[in-house]
C-alpha positions as CSV (number, residue, x, y, z in Angstrom):
1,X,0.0,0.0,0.0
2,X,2.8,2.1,0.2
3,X,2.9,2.9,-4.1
4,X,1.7,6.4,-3.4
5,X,2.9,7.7,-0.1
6,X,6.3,6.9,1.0
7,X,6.9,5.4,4.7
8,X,8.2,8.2,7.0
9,X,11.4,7.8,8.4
10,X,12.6,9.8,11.4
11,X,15.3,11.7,11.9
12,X,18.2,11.6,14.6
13,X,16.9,13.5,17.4
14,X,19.9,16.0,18.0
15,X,20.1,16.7,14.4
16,X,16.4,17.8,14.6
17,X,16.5,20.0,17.4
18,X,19.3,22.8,16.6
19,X,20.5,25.1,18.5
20,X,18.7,27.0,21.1
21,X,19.1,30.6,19.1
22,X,17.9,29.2,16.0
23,X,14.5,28.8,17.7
24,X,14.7,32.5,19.2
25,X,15.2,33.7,15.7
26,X,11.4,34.4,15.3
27,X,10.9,35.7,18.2
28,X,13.3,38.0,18.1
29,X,11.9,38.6,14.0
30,X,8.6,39.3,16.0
31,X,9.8,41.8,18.2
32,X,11.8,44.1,15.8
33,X,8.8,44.1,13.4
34,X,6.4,45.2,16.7
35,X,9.0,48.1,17.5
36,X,9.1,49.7,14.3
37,X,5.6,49.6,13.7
38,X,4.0,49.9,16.7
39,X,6.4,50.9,20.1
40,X,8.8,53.9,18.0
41,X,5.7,55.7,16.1
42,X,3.8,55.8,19.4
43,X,6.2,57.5,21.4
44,X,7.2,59.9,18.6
45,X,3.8,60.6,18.7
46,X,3.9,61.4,22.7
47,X,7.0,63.2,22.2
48,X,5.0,65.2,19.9
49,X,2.4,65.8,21.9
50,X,4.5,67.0,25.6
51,X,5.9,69.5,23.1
52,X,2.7,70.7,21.9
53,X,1.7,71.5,25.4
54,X,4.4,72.8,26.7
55,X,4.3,75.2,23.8
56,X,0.8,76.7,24.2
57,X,0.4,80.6,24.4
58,X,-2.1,83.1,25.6
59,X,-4.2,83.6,22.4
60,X,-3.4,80.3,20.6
61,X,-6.6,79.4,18.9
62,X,-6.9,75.0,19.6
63,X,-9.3,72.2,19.5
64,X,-9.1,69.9,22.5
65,X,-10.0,65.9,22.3
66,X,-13.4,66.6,23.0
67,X,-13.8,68.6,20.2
68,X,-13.9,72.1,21.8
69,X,-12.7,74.8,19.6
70,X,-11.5,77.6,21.5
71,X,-9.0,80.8,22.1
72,X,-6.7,80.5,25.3
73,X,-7.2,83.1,27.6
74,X,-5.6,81.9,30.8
75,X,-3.1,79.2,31.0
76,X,-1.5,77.8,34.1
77,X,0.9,74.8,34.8
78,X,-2.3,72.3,34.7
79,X,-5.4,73.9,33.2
80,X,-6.1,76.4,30.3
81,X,-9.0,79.1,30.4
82,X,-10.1,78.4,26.9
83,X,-13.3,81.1,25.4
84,X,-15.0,79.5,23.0
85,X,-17.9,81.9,22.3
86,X,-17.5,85.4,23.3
87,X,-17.9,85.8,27.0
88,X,-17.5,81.7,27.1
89,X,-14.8,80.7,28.9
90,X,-14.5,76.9,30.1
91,X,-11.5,75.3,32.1
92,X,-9.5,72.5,30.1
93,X,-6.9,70.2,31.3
94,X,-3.8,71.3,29.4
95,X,-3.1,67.4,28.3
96,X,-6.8,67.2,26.5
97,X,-5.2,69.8,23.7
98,X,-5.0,68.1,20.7
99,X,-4.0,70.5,18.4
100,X,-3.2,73.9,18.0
101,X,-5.3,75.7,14.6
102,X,-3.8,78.5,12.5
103,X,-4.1,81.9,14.0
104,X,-7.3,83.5,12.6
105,X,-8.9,79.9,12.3
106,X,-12.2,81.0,14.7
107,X,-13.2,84.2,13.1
108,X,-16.2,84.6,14.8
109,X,-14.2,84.8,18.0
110,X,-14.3,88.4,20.1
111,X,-11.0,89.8,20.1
């Protein structure tokens, strides 16, 4: 019965096995591949961000996470005053900034 599948012979078990590294190989394979596209762009992205708030000014015109559009008016070391309709002011968390807009952005803004 053997005419179409050939009888399977085994090996020598030490040939088999290898080395210890030559299994880590993949693993290590894996790993790279999860820092380049997952851990590195992440905290470039952070990096980007603790710049962006440390960089906010009086008058900066920014949209928070929540979606708030907004002028700063006050800005401490944890919180912003941020106006966003005249004689609107609301108190955001400095972190929740998510981006700052081009200056003239909110025209309908009181000066």
């Amino acid at each position: 019965m053997s005419f179409f599948i050939s009888d399977a012979m085994a090996e020598n078990g030490a040939a088999a096995s290898g080395s210890g590294f030559e299994a880590l190989i993949p693993l290590i394979l894996l790993f790279v591949v999860f820092y380049f596209l997952l851990i590195r762009p992440q905290q470039k992205k952070v990096k980007e961000h603790k710049k962006l708030v440390e960089a906010l000014s009086k008058g900066a015109e920014v949209v928070t996470y929540g979606g708030l559009a907004g002028k700063i008016r006050e800005l401490d070391e944890s919180f912003i005053d941020l106006e966003i309709a005249p004689n609107v002011t609301v108190k955001v968390e400095r972190q929740n900034v998510a981006r700052e807009l081009p200056k003239g952005t909110l025209k309908g803004q009181a000066e």
